[in-house]
C-alpha positions as CSV (number, residue, x, y, z in Angstrom):
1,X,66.3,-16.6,-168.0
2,X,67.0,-14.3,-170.6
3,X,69.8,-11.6,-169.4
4,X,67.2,-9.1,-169.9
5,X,64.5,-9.8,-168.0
6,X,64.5,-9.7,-164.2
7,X,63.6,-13.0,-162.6
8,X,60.6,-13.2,-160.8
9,X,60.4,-12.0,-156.8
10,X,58.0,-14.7,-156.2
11,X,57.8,-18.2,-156.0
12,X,56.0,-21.1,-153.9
13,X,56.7,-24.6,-153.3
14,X,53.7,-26.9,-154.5
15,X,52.3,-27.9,-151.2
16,X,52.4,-24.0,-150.3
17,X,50.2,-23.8,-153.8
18,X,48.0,-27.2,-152.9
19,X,47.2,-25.3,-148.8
20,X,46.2,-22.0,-150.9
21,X,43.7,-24.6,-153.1
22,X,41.8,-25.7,-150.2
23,X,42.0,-22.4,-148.3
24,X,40.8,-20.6,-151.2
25,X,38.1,-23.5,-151.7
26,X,36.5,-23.1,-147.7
27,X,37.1,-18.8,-148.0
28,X,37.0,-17.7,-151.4
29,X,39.4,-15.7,-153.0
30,X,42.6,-14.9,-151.3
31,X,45.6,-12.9,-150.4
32,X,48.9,-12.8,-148.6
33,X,50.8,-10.2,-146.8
34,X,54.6,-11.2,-145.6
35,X,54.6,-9.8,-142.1
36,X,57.2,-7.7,-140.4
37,X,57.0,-9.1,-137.2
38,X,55.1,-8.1,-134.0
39,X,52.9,-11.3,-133.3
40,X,54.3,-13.8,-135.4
41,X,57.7,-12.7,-136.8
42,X,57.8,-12.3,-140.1
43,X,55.6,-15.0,-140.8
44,X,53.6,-15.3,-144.2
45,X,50.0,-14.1,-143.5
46,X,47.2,-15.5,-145.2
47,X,43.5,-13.7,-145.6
48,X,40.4,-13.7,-147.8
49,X,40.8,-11.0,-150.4
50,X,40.2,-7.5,-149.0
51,X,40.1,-8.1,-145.3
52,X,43.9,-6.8,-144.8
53,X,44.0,-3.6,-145.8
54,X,46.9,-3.1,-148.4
55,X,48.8,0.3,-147.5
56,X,49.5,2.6,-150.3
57,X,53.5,1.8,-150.4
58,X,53.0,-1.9,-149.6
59,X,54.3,-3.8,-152.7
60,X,53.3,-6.7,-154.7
61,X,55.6,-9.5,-154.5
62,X,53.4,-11.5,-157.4
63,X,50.6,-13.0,-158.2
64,X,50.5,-16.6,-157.4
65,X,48.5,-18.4,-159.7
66,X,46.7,-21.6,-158.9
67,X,45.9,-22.7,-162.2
68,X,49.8,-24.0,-162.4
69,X,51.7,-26.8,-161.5
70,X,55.3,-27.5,-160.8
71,X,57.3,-26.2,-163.7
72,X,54.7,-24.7,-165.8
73,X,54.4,-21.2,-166.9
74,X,51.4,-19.1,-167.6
75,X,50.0,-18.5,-170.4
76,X,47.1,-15.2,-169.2
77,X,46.5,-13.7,-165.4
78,X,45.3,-15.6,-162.5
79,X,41.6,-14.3,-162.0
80,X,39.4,-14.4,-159.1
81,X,39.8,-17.6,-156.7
82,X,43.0,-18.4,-159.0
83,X,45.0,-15.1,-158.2
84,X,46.3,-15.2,-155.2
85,X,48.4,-11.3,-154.7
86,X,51.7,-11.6,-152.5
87,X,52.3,-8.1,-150.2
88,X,55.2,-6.8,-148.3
89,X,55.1,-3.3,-146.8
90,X,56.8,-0.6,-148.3
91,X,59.5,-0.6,-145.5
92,X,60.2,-4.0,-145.1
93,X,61.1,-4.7,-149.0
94,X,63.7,-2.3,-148.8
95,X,65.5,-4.5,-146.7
96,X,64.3,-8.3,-149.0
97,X,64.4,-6.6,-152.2
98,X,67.7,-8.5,-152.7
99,X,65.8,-11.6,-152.6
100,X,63.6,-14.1,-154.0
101,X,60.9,-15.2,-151.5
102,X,59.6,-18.5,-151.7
103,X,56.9,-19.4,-150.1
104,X,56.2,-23.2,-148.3
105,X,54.5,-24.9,-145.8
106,X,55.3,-27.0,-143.2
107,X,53.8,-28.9,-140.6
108,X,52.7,-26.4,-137.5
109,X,50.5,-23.9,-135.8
110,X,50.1,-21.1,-138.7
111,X,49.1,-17.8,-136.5
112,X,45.9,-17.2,-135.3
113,X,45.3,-14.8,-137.8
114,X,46.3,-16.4,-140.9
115,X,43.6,-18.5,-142.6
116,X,46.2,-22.1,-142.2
117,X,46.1,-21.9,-138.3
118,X,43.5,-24.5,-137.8
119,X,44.9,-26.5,-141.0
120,X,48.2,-27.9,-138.6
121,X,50.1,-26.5,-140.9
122,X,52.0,-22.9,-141.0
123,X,53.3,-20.6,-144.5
124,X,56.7,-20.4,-143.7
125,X,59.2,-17.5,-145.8
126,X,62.2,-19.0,-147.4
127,X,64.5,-16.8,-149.3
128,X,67.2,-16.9,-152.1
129,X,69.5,-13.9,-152.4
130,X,69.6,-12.5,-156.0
131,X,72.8,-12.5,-158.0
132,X,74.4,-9.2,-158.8
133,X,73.1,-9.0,-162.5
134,X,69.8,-10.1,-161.1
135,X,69.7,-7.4,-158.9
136,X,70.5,-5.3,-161.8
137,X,68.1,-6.1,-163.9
138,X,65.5,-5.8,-161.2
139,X,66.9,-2.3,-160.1
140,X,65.4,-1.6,-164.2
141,X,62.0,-2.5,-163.1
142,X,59.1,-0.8,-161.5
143,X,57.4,-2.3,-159.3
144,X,53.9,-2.2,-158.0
145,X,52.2,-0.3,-154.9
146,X,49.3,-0.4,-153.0
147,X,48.0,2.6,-154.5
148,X,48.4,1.6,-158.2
149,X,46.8,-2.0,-157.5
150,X,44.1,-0.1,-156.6
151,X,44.0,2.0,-159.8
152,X,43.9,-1.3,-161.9
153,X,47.6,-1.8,-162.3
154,X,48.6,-5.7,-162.8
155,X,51.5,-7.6,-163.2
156,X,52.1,-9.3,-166.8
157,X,52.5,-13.2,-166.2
158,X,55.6,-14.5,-165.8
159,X,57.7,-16.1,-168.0
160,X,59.3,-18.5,-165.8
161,X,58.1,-21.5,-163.3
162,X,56.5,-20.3,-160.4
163,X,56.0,-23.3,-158.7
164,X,58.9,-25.7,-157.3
165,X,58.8,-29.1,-156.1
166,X,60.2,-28.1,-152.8
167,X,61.9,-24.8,-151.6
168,X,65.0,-26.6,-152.0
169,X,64.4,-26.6,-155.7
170,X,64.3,-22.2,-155.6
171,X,66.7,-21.8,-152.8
172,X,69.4,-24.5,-152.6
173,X,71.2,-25.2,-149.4
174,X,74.8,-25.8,-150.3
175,X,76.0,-29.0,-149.4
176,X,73.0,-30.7,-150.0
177,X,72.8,-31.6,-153.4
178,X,74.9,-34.0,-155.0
179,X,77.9,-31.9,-156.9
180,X,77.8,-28.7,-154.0
């Protein structure tokens, strides 16, 4: 990554990416919202695009596009079924904006109001904290609301994977990899 861009705020694990394929091929396009509890925790929510109403100061995580694979990088914008937006509210990424969610899947009961319920598998948050001249660089950027996604406003693609073999891959639990 070069020094000065920020890294991205946003990745998935493949089988996170390959559940948002067939979701998105039963409802259509599609969009996420990371929850801040009530109900189901802070559980991952997943809906067809435009029935959860983004606030104003909720912000976009990223885009997840499902046009890519593990390891690849894109080359224009997701569109349509292949976008897949990423919220959090305003609030709650005050207290994540430190970190890098990655978002998986594992086997489960996904909420009852989350498009996975009936799949037997659940979106599950995983998170890597940023280093300090991460969190730097992204302290530099602007990010975007509600209110300017509405006015147009879209993220340029990233210039880095978004899409890892596992969570492990994004988020490494010491001890668990040979050499930690």
């Amino acid at each position: 990554m070069d020094a000065a861009r920020a890294p991205a705020r946003l990745k998935a694990t493949a089988g996170a990416v390959e559940l948002l394929r067939r979701l998105g091929g039963t409802h259509g396009a599609l969009m996420m919202h990371q929850s801040g509890g009530c109900c189901d925790g802070s559980a991952p929510m997943c809906y067809p695009d435009g029935e959860f109403v983004v606030g104003d100061r909720d912000v976009l995580l990223g885009v997840l596009d499902l046009r890519l694979g593990v390891g690849e990088t894109p080359s224009t914008r997701p569109e349509g079924g292949d976008a897949v937006p990423v919220w959090i509210s305003g609030s709650q990424f005050e207290a994540w904006k430190h970190t890098q969610l990655v978002l998986d899947v594992v086997p489960g009961r996904g909420s009852g109001f989350s498009l996975e319920s009936p799949e037997g598998m659940r979106f599950l948050s995983r998170a890597r904290a940023f280093t300090p001249e991460e969190n730097a660089s992204l302290a530099a950027e602007e990010v975007i609301v509600g209110q300017q996604w509405e006015q147009g406003w879209r993220p340029a693609p990233s210039p880095e994977p978004q899409v890892v073999t596992e969570a492990v891959d994004a988020c490494p639990v010491p001890g668990t990899h040979p050499g930690n």
